[in-house]
C-alpha positions as CSV (number, residue, x, y, z in Angstrom):
1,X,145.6,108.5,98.2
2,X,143.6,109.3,101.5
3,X,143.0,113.0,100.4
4,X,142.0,111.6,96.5
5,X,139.6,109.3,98.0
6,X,138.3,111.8,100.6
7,X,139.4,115.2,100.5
8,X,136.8,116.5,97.9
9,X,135.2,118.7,100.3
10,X,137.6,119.6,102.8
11,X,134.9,122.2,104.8
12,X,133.1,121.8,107.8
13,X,135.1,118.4,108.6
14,X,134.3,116.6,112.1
15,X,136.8,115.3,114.8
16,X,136.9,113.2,117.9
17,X,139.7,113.7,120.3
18,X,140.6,111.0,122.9
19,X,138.9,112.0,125.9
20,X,136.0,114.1,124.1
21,X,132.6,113.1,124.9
22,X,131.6,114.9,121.2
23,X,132.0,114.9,118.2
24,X,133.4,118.9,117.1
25,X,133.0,120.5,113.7
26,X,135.6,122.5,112.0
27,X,134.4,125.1,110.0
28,X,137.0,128.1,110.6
29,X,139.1,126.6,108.4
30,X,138.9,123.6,105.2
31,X,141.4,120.1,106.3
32,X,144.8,120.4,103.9
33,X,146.0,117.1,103.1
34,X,149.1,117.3,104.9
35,X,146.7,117.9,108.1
36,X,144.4,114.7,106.9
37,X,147.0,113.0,106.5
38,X,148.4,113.4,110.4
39,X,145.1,113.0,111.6
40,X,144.2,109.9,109.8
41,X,147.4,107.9,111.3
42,X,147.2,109.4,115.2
43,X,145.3,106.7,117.2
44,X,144.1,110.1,119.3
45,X,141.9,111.4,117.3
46,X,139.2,110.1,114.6
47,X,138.1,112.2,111.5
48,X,134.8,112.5,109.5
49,X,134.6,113.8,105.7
50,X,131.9,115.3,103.7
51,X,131.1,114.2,100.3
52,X,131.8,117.2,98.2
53,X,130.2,117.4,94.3
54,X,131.5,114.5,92.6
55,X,132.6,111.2,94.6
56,X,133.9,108.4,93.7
57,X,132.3,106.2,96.4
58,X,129.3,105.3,98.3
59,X,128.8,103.5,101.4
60,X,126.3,101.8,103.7
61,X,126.4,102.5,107.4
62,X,125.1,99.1,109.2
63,X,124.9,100.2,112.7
64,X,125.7,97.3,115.9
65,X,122.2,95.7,116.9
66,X,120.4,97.0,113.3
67,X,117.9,94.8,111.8
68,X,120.2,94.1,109.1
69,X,123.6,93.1,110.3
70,X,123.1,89.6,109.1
71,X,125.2,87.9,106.4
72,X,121.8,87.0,104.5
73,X,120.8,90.6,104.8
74,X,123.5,92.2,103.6
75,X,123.6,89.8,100.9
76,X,120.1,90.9,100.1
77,X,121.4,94.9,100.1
78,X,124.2,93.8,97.5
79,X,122.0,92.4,95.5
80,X,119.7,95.3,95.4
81,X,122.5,98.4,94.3
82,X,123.7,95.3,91.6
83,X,120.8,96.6,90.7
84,X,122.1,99.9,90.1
85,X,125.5,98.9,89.0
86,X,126.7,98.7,92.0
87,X,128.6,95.3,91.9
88,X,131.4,95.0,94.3
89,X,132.1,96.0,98.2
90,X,135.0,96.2,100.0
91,X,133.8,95.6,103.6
92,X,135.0,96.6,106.9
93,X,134.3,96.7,110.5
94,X,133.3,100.6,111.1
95,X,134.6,100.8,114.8
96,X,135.0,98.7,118.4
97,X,131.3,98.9,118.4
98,X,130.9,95.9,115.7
99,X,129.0,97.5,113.1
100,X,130.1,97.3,109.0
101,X,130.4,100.3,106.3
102,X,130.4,98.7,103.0
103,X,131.9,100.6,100.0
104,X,131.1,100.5,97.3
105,X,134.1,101.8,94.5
106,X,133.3,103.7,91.4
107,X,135.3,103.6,88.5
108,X,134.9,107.5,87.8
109,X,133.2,110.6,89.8
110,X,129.6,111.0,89.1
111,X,128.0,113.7,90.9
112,X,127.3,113.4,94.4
113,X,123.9,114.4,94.6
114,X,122.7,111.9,91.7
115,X,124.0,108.9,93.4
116,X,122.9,109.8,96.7
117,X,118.9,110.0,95.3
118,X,120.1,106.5,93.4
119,X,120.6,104.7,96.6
120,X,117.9,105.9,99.0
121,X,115.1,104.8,95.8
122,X,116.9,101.7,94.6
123,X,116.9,100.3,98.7
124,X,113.7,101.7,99.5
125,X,112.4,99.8,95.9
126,X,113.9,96.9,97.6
127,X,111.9,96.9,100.8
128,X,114.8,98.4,103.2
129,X,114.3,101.7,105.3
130,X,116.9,104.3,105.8
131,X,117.2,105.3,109.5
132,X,119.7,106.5,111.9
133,X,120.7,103.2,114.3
134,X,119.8,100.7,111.2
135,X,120.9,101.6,107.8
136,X,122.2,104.9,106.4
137,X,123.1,105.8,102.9
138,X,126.7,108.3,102.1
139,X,126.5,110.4,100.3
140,X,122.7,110.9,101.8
141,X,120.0,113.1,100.3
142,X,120.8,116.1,102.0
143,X,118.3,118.7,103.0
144,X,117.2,120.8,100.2
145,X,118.8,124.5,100.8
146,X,117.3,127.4,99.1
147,X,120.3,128.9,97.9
148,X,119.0,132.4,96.1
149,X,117.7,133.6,100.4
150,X,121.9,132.6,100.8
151,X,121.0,129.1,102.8
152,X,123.4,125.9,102.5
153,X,123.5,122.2,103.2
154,X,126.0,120.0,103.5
155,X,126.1,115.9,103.4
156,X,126.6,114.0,106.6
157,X,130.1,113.2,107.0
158,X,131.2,109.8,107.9
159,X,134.3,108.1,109.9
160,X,137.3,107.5,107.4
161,X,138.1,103.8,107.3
162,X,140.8,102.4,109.1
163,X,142.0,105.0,111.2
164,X,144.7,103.4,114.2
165,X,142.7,102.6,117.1
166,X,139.2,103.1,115.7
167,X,138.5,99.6,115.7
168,X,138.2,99.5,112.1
169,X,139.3,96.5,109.9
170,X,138.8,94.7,106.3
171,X,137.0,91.8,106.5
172,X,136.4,89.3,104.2
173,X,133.4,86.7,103.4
């Protein structure tokens, strides 16, 4: 189920190793999801995915110290991809450091790209501002690659929930 919900772009996938200062990106080789699945259950290491073409998920990345970690807040981000369709979040603790992702499920792909320009407009409609620290959108717009000169971008990756040791749990209300 890990690799259904996240292995749709298994290239250029990031890792943490206990002990690393960095973050490192694989790109000799795409994750399998034998190897995703190892990685996801040792407390040593963490992983990031990419969003590939379609998803089946979003999330919001509220950062520890943002403007917006307040229950009222967050209540006023629902309410504003409701807007959207966007009606239920399952909501967990990203890490240790005390910050939330909130995901929101879809009940079938839609493409990746679409829902990505979807969420930056519908919260910027709604008054919030996407920044690194505060409030990021996954998928995110990625940078536009011009593709016929052979260039190619990629969507940010983000941590994979509820890895052992991360720090990351479900919470509820």
């Amino acid at each position: 189920r890990i690799w259904q919900l996240f292995g749709s772009y298994p290239w250029a996938w990031i890792a943490k190793r206990d002990g690393d200062r960095d973050w490192q990106t694989e790109k000799r080789y795409p994750l399998k999801p034998r190897t995703l699945w190892k990685h996801w259950q040792d407390a040593a290491i963490q992983i990031d995915m990419r969003f590939g073409t379609l998803t089946e998920y979003c999330m919001l990345d509220i950062d520890h110290g943002s403007e917006y970690l307040k229950p009222t807040t967050i209540g006023d981000l629902k309410g504003a991809l409701e807007t959207i369709g966007l009606a239920r979040a399952v909501t967990l603790r990203s890490s240790h450091s005390g910050g939330l992702h909130l995901y929101f499920p879809l009940p079938e792909a839609v493409r990746t790209f679409d829902l990505a320009v979807a969420l930056k407009g519908c919260l910027k409609a709604h008054g919030f501002e996407i920044k690194p620290g505060q409030l990021e959108t996954f998928p995110n717009v990625k940078t536009f690659a011009r593709s016929w000169l052979g260039e190619f971008s990629e969507y940010q990756g983000h941590r994979l929930p509820l890895q052992p040791a991360s720090g990351s749990v479900i919470l509820n209300e």
